[in-house]
N, C-alpha and C positions, 0 to 999 in steps of 0.2 A: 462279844468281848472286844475290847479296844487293844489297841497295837501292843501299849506297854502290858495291857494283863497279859496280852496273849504272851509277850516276850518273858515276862515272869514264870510264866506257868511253863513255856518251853525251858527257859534257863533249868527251872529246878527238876523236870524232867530228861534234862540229856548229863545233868553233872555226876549221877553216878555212873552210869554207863564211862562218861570222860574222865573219872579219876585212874583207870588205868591207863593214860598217857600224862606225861612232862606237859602241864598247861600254867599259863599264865595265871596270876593271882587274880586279874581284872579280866573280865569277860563284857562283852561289847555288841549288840548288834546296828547295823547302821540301814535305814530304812527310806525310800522315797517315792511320792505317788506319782512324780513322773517318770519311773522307771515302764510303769507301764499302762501311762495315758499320755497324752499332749498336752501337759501344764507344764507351767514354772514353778511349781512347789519344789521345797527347798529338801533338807533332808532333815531326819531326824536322827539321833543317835541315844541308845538305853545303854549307861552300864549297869555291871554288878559288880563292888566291893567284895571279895571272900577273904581278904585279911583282918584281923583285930583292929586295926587302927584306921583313922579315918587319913581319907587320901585326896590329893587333887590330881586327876587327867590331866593333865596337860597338854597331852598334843599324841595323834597318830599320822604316822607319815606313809603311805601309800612309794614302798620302793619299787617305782617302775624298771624293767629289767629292760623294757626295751631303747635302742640307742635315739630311737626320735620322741619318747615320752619322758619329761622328766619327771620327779618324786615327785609325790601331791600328797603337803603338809596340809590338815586338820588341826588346827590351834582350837584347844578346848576351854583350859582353864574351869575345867567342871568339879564340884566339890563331888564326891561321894560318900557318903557314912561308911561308917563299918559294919559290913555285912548287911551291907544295903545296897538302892537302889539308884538313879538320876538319871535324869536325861535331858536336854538339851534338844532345838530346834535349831537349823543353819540354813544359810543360805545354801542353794545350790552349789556343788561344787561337781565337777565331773572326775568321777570316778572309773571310769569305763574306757580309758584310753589307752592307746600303748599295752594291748595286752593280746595277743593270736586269739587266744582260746576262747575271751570275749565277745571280741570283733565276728570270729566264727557263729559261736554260740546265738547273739543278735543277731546275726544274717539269717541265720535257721531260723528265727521266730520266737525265738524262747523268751519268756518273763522275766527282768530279773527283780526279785521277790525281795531278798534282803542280800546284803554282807554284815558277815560276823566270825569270828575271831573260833568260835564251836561248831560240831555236825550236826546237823537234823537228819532226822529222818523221815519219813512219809505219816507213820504213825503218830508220830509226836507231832506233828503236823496237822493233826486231825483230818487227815486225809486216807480217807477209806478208798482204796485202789482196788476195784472189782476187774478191772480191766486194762492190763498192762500193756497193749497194744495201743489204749489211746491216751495212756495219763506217761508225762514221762519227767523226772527230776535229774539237773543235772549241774556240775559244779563246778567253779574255775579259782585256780587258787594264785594266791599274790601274797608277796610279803608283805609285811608291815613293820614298822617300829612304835611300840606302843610307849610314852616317857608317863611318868606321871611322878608325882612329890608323897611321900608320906608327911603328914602336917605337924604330927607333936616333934619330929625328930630332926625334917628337914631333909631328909637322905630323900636323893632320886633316884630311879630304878628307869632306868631302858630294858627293856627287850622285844629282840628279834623273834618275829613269828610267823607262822600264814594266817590271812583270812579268805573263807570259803563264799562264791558269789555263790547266790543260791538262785539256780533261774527253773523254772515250772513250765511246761507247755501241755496242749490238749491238741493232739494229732489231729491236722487238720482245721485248726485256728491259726 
């Protein structure tokens, strides 16, 4: 299964579960294969639409908390359907800075797999964990400002939110 099925197929497996919290209308995962090889590959990014009306992404802004990191804007300009799909490829951009828990988290060894704006979990993951001693999931959280347009009306929506890094490690890798 390729990135986007898989993101599909997780998205619509964790939205019931996430209808019992306050969530964004647009959901988002941001993906790169140099998080955990040594390339320059750039990143990719999946939304989902779950309003009626068709929308453009506009932009998310990575609000760094720390005083030697500044924000790190994401200019998107991406159309979405309604109650659809899109995704987009970018350049690299560094995402990983200005953050304790990150910095931490990469020193320990951990993967980091994706960020996105919803939780996974292990199972939805297709990751069968026989052995919680050597598989371990873990997650570092960051705000965001996600803007985007609704297109028939022209109204913009900001909102403030977290998105979760999601990093994976095998004790002893």
């Amino acid at each position: 299964m390729n990135k986007i099925g898989w993101f599909l197929w997780v998205l619509s497996s964790t939205l019931g579960a996430a209808d019992l919290q306050e969530e964004t209308e647009i959901k988002f995962a941001i993906y790169s294969s140099a998080w955990g090889e040594n390339t320059d590959d750039g990143l990719r990014l999946v939304a989902f639409n779950q309003t009626e009306n068709d929308i453009r992404l506009d932009s998310i802004i990575f609000l760094k908390s720390a005083e030697e990191a500044d924000s790190v804007p994401i200019v998107l300009n991406l159309s979405v359907p309604s109650l659809g799909y899109a995704d987009i490829d970018l350049p690299y951009i560094d995402l990983l800075q200005g953050d304790e828990c990150i910095d931490r988290t990469l020193a320990e060894n951990w993967k980091l797999v994706e960020v996105s704006n919803y939780t996974l979990n292990p199972s939805v993951r297709n990751l069968i964990i026989e052995n919680t001693d050597s598989f371990r999931i873990y997650q570092c959280v960051e705000n965001v400002e996600t803007r985007w347009t609704e297109l028939t009306s022209n109204n913009q929506t900001r909102y403030e939110e977290w998105v979760l890094y999601h990093f994976e490690t095998r004790r002893g890798n």
